[in-house]
DONU-485067 format. One record per residue (C-alpha): residue number from 1; x, y, z. Coordinates in Angstrom, 2 decimals, always signed. Example, Ala and Ser with C-alpha at 12.3 -4.5 7.8 and 13.67 -1.06 7.14 Angstrom:
! residues 2
1,+12.30,-4.50,+7.80
2,+13.67,-1.06,+7.14
This chain:
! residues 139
1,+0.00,+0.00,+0.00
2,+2.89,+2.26,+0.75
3,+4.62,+1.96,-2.29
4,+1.31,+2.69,-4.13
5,+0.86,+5.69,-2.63
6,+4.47,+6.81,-3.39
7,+3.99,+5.73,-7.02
8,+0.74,+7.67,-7.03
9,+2.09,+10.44,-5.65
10,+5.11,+10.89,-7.95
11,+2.50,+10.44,-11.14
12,+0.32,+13.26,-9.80
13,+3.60,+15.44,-9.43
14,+4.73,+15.12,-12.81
15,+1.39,+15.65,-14.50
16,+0.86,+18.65,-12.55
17,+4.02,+19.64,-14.03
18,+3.16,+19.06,-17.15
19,-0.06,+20.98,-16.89
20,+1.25,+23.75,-15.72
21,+4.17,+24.12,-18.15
22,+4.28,+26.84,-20.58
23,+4.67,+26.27,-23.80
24,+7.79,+28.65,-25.24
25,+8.65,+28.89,-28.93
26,+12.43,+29.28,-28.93
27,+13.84,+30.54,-31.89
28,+17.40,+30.70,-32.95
29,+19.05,+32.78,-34.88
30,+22.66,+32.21,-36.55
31,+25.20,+34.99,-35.92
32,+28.46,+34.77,-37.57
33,+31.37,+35.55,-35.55
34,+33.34,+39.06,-36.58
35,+36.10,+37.36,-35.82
36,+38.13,+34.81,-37.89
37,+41.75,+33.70,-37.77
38,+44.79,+32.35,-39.68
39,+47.34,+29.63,-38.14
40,+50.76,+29.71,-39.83
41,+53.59,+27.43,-38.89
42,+56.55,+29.47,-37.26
43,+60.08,+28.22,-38.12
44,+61.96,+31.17,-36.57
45,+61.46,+34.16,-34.33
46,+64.34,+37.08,-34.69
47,+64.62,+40.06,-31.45
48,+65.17,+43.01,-32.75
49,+65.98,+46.19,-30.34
50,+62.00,+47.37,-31.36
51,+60.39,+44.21,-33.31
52,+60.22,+40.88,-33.73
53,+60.99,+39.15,-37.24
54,+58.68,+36.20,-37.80
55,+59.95,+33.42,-40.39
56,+56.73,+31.30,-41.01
57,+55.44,+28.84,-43.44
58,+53.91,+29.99,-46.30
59,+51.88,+28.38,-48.83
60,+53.38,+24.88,-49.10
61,+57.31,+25.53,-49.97
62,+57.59,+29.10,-49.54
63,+59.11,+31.23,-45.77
64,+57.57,+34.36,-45.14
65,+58.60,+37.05,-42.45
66,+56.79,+39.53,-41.08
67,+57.71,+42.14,-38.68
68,+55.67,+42.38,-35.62
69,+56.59,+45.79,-33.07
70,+57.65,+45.05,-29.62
71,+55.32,+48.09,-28.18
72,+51.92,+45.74,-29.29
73,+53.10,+43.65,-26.19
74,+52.37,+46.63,-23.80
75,+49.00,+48.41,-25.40
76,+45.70,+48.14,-24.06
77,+44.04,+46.48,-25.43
78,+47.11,+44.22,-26.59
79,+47.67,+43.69,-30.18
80,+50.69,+40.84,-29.50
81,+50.32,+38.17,-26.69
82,+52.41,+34.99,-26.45
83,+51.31,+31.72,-25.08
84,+53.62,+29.05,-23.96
85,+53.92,+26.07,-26.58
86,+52.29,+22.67,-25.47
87,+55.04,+19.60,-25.78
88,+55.05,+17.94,-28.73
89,+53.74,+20.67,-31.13
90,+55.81,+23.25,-33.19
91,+55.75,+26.89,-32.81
92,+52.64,+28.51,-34.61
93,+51.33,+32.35,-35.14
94,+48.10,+33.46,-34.98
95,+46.65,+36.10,-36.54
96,+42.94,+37.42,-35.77
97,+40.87,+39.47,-37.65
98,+37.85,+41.84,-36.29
99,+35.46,+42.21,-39.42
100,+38.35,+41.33,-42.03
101,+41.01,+44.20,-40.38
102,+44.21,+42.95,-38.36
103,+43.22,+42.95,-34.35
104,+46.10,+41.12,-33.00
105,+48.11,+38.31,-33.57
106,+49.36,+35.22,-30.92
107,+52.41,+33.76,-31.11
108,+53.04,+30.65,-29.59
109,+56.23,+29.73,-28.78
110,+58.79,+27.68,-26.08
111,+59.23,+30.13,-23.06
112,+63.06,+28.80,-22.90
113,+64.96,+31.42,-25.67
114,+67.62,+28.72,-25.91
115,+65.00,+26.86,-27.83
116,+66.22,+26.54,-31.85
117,+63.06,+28.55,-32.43
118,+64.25,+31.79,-30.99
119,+67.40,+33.61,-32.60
120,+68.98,+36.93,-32.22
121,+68.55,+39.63,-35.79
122,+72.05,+40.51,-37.22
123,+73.33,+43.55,-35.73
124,+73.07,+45.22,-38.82
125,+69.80,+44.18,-39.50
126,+67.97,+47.91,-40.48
127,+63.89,+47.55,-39.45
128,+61.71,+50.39,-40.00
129,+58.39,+48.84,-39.02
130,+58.21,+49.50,-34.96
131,+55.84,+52.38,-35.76
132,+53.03,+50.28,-38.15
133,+49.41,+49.75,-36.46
134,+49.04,+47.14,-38.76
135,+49.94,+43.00,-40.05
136,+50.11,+42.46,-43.30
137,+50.88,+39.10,-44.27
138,+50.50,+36.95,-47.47
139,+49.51,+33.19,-46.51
């Protein structure tokens, strides 16, 4: 008899429930992101005095470089971050766009500058890109 009653009593609970439910038309609407991003392969980060001098993969058989100012680092909002690499993977940039215009770019990297990835620019190495707001960059 008692478990009847509990059994009984659980029914009556969930068809109040569903009684007293409203019904709710949910509707969903796709948004596209205004962001979208690029991964390149990095094979070799140069320090400059004022920039960094990114050697990365591009296309299939072709190195790139870029130039990317050391001051992005220290704006707000921060147009260069770094993260530390994972084991196992190789160095990789990335490079986000707000609404197809540069917004900043990620470079992942080893944290030890010992690492092969990391190098030192020739002394006479002549830069004149620590001023740009800008990445241009052909994939």
């Amino acid at each position: 008899m008692k478990k009847f009653g509990i059994v009984f009593a659980m029914l009556l609970t969930l068809a109040i429930c569903a009684l007293s439910a409203e019904e709710r038309e949910y509707k969903y609407e796709y948004q596209e992101s205004k962001l979208s991003y690029h991964n390149v392969t990095v094979y070799k980060v140069l320090e400059q005095k004022e920039t960094y001098i990114v050697m990365y993969a591009k296309g299939h058989r072709d190195v790139g470089s870029v130039t990317i100012p050391k001051k992005w680092y220290n704006e707000n909002p921060a147009k260069l971050s770094f993260r530390t690499l994972p084991k196992g993977m190789s160095p990789y940039m990335t490079v986000i766009k707000r609404e197809g215009s540069f917004d900043h770019v990620i470079l992942t990297m080893p944290i030890d500058h010992a690492n092969s990835a990391w190098g030192v620019a020739d002394a006479g190495t002549v830069v004149n890109d620590a001023d740009k707001d800008s990445l241009e960059m052909q994939y």
